[in-house]
C-alpha positions, 0 to 999 in steps of 0.5 A: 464492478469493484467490491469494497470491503469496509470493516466498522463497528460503528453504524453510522460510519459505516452506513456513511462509508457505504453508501459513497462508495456505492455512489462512486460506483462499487459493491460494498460488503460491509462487516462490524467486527474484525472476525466478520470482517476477516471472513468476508475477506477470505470468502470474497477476495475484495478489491480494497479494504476500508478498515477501522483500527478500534473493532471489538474483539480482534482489532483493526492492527490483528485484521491487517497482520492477517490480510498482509500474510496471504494478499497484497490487497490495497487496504485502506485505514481509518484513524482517530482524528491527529492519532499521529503513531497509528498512522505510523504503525499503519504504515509500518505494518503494511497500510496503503493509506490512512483518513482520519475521523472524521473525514471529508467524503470526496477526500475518502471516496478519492482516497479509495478511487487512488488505491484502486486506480493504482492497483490496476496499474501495478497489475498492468506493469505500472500502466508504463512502458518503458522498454524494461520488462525484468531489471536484474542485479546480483540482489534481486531481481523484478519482473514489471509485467508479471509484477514479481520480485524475487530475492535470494531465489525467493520471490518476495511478496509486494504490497501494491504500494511497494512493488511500485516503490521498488519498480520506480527505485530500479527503473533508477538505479544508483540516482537519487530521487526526490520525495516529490519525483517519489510522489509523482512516479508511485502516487500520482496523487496530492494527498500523499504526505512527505511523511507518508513517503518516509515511513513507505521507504523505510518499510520497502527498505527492511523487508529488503535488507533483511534478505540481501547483504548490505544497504539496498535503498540509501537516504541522501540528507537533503535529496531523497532516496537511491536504489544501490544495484548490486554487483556480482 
């Protein structure tokens, strides 16, 4: 069974958040406060993580600066209703995904499932085979079955979310895709905003030219986003 993490301070929030997810099935873990929740975290090694950005004392952004150092663990973040540059800087800051306050109870139970569903998948070589185990090019290389990346000579380390990005850019090299054809191969799911793609992009994107010699995903205006393979 699944075990969720929920990091709340507020405790109808977070007795609502519990008990969908234990109604979707998952073992829930629930924390009022960033240090609580931070140790359950390192204590317990969740499958997913629902946290709040406003908590006393460490705040949700400390939380998941934390979590992003040692794991690739989904997490999920609850926002305030509209709060248009939290969810940007969520995303930036290595979130998988966002629900505003207050939400809809099948759309967070459904947002969870997703992130759990495509974390499987990832672990499992993207749930496809398409006859290419390690794509390799003079900038990095990827390994889908042991879901590595190493750039420079140093393996990289992926959020599940960015590791299925970069698999869908490489499988492609030197095509554009589409916001819609990114949605489908890495998502699979109606909720995910062209916005959201965006701001994923752009992070995937910097992590990468920070550690290899030019521009490595491109933006074509008007079409999408190419993967540029590197030449010896």
């Amino acid at each position: 069974m699944t075990l969720v993490l929920v990091i709340e301070d507020d405790p109808d929030v977070g007795r609502l958040v519990t008990r969908l997810m234990e109604r979707s099935g998952h073992d829930v873990r629930l924390c009022a406060d960033g240090e609580a929740g931070l140790r359950a975290f390192f204590e317990q090694r969740p499958d997913v993580v629902v946290l709040d950005i406003g908590l006393p004392g460490m705040d949700g952004w400390q939380v998941l600066e934390r979590v992003r150092e040692l794991s690739d663990v989904p997490v999920l973040m609850l926002t305030a209703q509209g709060d248009e540059l939290d969810r940007v800087r969520g995303l930036r800051s290595g979130a998988d995904d966002f629900v505003s306050k207050p939400f809809g109870r099948q759309e967070l139970a459904a947002r969870v499932d997703a992130l759990l569903r495509r974390a499987a998948l990832t672990t499992t070589a993207d749930g496809r085979d398409e006859g290419l185990d390690v794509y390799s090019d003079a900038a990095l290389t990827v390994d889908h079955r042991q879901r590595t990346v190493v750039v420079g000579g140093e393996e990289l380390r992926l959020t599940p979310t960015e590791f299925r990005l970069l698999a869908a850019f490489v499988r492609n090299p030197n095509q554009v895709l589409s916001t819609d054809q990114i949605i489908d191969l890495v998502w699979g799911d109606p909720y995910i905003q062209r916005e959201q793609v965006k701001l994923i992009v752009g992070r995937l994107r910097k992590r990468l030219d920070g550690r290899v010699a030019g521009e490595t995903i491109e933006t074509v205006r008007g079409f999408g986003y190419r993967y540029v393979a590197a030449r010896s």
